[in-house]
C-alpha positions in Angstrom: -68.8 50.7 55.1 -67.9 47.2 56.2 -64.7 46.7 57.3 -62.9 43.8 55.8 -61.0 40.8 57.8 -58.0 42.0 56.8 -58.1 44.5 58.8 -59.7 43.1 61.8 -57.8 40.0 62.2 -54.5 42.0 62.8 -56.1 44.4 64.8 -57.1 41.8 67.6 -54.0 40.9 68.1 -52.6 44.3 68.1 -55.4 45.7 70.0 -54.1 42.8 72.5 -50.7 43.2 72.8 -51.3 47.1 73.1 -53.5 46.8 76.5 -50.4 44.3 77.8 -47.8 46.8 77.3 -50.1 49.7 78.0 -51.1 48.0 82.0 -47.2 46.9 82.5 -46.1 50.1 82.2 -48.8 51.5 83.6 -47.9 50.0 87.2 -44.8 49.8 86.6 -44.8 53.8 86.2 -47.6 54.6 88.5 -46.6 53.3 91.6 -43.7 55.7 91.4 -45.6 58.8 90.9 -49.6 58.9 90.2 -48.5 61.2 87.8 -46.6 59.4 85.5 -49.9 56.8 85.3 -51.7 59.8 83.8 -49.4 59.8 81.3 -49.9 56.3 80.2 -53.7 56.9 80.7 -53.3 59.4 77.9 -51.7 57.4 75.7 -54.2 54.8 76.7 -56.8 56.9 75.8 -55.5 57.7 72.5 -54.4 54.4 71.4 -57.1 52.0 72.8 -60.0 54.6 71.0 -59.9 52.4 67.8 -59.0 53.2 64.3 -58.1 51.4 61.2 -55.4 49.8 62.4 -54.0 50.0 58.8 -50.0 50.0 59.5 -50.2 46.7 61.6 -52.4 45.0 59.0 -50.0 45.6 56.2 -47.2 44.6 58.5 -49.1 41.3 59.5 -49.9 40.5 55.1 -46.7 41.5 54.6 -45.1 39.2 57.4 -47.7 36.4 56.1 -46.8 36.9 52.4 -43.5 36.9 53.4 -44.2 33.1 54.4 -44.7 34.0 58.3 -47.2 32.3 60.9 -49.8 35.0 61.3 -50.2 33.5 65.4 -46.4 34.1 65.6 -46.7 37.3 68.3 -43.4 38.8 66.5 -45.7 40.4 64.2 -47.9 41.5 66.7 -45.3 42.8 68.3 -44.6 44.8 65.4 -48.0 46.4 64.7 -48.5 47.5 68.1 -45.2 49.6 67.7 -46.3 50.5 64.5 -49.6 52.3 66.3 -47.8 53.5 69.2 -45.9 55.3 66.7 -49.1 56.4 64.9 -50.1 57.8 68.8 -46.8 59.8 68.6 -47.6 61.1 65.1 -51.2 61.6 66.0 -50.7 63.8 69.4 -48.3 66.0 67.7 -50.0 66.4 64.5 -53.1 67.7 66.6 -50.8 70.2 68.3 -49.1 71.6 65.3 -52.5 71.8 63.5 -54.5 73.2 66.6 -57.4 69.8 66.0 -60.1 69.8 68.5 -61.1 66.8 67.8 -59.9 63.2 67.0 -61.9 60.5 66.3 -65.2 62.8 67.2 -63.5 63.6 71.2 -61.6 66.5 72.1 -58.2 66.3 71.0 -55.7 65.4 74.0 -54.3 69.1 74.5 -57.7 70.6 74.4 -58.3 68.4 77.3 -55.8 68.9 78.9 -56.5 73.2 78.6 -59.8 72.9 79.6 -58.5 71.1 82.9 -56.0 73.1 83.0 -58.8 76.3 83.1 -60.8 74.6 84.8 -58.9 74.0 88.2 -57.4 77.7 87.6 -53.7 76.3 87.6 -50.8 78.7 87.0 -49.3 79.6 83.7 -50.8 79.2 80.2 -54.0 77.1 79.7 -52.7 76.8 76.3 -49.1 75.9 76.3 -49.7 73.6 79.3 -52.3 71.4 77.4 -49.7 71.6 74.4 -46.6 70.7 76.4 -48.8 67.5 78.1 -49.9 66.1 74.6 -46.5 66.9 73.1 -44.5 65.1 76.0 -47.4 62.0 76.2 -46.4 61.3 72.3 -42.9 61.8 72.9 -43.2 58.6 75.5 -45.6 56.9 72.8 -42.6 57.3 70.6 -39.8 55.4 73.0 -42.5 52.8 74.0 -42.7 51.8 70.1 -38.9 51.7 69.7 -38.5 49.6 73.0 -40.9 47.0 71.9 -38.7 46.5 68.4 -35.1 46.6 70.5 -35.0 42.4 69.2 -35.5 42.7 65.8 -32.9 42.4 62.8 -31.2 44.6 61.3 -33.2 44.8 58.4 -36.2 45.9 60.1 -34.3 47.9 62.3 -33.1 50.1 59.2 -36.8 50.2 57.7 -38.0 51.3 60.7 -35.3 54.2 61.1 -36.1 54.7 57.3 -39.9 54.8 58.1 -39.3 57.3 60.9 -36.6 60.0 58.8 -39.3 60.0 56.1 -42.7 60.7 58.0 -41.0 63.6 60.0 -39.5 65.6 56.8 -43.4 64.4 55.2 -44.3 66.1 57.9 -41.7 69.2 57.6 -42.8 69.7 54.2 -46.6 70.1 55.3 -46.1 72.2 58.1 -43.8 74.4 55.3 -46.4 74.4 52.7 -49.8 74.9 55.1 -47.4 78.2 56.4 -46.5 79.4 52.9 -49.1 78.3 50.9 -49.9 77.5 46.9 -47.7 74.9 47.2 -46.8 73.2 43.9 -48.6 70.3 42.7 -44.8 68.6 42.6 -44.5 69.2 46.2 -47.9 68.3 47.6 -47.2 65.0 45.9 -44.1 64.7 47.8 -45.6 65.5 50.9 -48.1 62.8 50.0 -45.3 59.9 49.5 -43.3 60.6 52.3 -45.8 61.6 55.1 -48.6 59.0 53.7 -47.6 56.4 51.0 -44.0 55.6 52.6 -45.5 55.3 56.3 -48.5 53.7 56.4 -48.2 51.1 53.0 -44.8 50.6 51.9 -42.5 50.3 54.8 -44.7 49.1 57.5 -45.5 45.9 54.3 -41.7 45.8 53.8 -40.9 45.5 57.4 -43.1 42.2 58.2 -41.5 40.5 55.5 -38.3 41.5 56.5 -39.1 40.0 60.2 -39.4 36.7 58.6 -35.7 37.0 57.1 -36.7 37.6 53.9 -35.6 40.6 51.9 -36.2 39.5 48.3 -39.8 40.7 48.5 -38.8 44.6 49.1 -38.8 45.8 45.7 -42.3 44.0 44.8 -44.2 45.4 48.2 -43.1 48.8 47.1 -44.8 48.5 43.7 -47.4 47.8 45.6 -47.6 49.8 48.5 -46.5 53.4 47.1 -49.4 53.4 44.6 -51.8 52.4 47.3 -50.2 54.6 50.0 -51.1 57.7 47.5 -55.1 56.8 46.8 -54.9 55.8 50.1 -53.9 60.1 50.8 -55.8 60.9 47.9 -59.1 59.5 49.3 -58.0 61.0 52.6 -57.6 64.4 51.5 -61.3 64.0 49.4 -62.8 63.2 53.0 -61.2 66.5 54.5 -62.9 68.5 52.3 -66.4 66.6 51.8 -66.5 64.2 54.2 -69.5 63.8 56.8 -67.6 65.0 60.4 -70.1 61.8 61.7 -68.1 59.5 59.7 -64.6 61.3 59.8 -64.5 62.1 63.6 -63.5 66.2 62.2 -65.9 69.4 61.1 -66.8 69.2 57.5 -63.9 71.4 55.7 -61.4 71.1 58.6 -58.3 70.8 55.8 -59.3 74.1 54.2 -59.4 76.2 57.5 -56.1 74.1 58.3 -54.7 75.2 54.5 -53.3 71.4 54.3 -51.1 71.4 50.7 -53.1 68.9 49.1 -53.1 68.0 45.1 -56.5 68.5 45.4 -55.9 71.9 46.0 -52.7 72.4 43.9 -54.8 70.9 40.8 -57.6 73.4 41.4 -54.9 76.5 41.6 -53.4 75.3 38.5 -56.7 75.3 36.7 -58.9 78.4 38.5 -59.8 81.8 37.0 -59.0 84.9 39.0 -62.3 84.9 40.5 -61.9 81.2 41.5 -58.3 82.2 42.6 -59.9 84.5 44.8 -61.9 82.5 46.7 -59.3 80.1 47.2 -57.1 82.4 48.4 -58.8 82.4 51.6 -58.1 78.8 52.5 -56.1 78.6 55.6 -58.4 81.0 57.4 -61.2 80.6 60.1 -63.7 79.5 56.8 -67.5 79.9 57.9 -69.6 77.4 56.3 -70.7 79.5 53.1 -67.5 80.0 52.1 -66.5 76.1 52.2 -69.7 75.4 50.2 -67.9 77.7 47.6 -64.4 76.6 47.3 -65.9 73.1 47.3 -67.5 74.4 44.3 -64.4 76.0 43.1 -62.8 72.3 43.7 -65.4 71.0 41.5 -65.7 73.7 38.5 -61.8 73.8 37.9 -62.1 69.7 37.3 -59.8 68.9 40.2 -62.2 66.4 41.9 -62.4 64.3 39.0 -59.0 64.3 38.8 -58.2 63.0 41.8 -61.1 61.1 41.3 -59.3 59.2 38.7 -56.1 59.2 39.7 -57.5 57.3 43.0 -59.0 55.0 40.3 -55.5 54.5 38.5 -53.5 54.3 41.4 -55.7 51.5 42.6 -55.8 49.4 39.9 -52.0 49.5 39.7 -51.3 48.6 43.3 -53.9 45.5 41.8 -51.8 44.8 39.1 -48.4 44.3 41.0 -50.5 42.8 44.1 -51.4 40.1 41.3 -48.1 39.9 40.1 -46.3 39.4 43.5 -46.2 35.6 44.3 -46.9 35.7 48.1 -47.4 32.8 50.9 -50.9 31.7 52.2 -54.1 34.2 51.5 -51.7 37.5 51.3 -52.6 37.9 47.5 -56.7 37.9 48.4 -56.3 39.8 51.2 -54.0 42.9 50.2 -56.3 43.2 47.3 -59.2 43.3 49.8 -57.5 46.0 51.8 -56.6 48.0 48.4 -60.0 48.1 47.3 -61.2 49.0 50.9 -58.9 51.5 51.6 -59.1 53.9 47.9 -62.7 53.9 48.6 -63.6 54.1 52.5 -66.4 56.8 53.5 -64.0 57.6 57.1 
């Protein structure tokens, strides 16, 4: 699937200003101790490896929309702290959910074990490689709050919003994926806060809002929480059918993980006993046969075409209110790009 150039024109400057702050601190740190550079070569790693580069984008139309200079490097500035946040998410997400792989390379703690194992080092293979990832995103995490330590307050409280929400998203999924059946009520709070809040609606609030402007708030929330949801929607359909060459992760990773989706929710809601029974073994070490059937399961009970269509509905309302917004320069045509790209990607 083609990406679209609203996407890749933020992402050059991003990808830019990331390899800046990434070498500075790099010597900076590394003439100290050779060991601190390894940090920053992990977070290097990690952070220069690609991706969507979806939060600094909607920062960068928002900023534009907002009537900002897309040269200006403020809003660069911005969507590189945005992804070294995403790196602090990202290494501890892997962590929590025991990932092996990110992006179709071993996961930053099962690097770190294996070299760990493989020089014969004391302690625990496992909770050193854990403790090295963990730390590495904790510096990811101060690196993107030093780079917004100039901005006003109104993106400063965004960005503190932005930060409370995506760690209790986060609380709630590591609650459900423990307890399981989650209610559909609460995987769609999980989906808001962890997803829809953090990557669309605040990251497009806060470029405004670094132009001075805060009239726009209410409008890019119309349009960002519907498209933050498809945009989790479509996410969660790829963890459960997606091809791992596409997605960077083993086809059914989500079920063995026993993520709370709505996908799943619907299908609990609407399964028989002896669907119930198969999905009761989601959140266990799955073997292919038995993800071919709760796929099934996630078919027969209707849930797929639900989500199907409320991906579809979702969409066109983020449209609607994208139409309805009056914003500066091309930031109508090219949020409505990026929704259309982004309910329907294949990865």
């Amino acid at each position: 699937m083609t990406i679209p150039s609203a996407l890749t024109i933020p992402a050059g400057q991003v990808d830019d200003r990331l390899r800046v702050v990434l070498e500075e601190y790099r010597a900076e740190w590394g003439q100290l101790d050779p060991l601190f550079g390894e940090t920053i070569d992990l977070l290097s790693t990690l952070v220069l490896a690609g991706g969507k580069r979806v939060r600094p984008a909607m920062a960068y139309w928002g900023f534009v929309g907002a009537g900002g200079d897309g040269a200006d490097p403020t809003v660069a500035n911005l969507g590189a702290s945005l992804e070294l946040l995403q790196a602090f998410a990202l290494f501890h997400d892997d962590v929590m959910d025991g990932s092996p792989t990110r992006r179709g390379e071993p996961t930053a703690h099962v690097r770190a074990i294996a070299d760990h194992e493989a020089a014969t080092w004391g302690g625990e293979a496992r909770r050193y490689g854990e403790a090295v990832a963990i730390l590495a995103g904790d510096v990811s995490l101060v690196l993107s709050d030093v780079l917004l330590a100039d901005v006003n307050a109104h993106v400063r409280r965004l960005w503190n919003d932005l930060r409370i929400e995506v760690n209790l998203g986060q609380f709630l999924d590591v609650v459900g994926t423990a307890r399981g059946e989650v209610p559909l009520t609460t995987a769609e709070r999980i989906v808001e806060y962890k997803t829809a809040r953090y990557t669309i609606v605040r990251p497009l609030q806060m470029g405004a809002a670094l132009t001075g402007r805060t009239d726009l708030e209410e409008s890019l929330g119309n349009i960002g929480t519907p498209l933050g949801i498809a945009f989790q929607l479509r996410d969660d359909m790829l963890g459960v059918f997606g091809e791992p060459e596409l997605t960077g992760k083993p086809v059914g990773d989500d079920l063995r993980e026993g993520k709370p989706t709505p996908l799943l929710a619907r299908a609990r809601e609407a399964a028989s006993s002896g669907q119930a029974d198969l999905l009761s073994n989601v959140g266990s070490n799955l073997s292919a046969e038995q993800i071919a059937d709760i796929q099934m399961v996630l078919v027969d009970t209707g849930a797929v075409a639900d989500v199907e269509a409320q991906i579809d509905e979702l969409t066109n309302e983020a449209l609607d209110a994208i139409a309805r917004t009056p914003l500066a320069g091309d930031a109508n045509e090219r949020l409505t790009e990026l929704a259309k790209f982004l309910s329907s990607r294949t990865n």
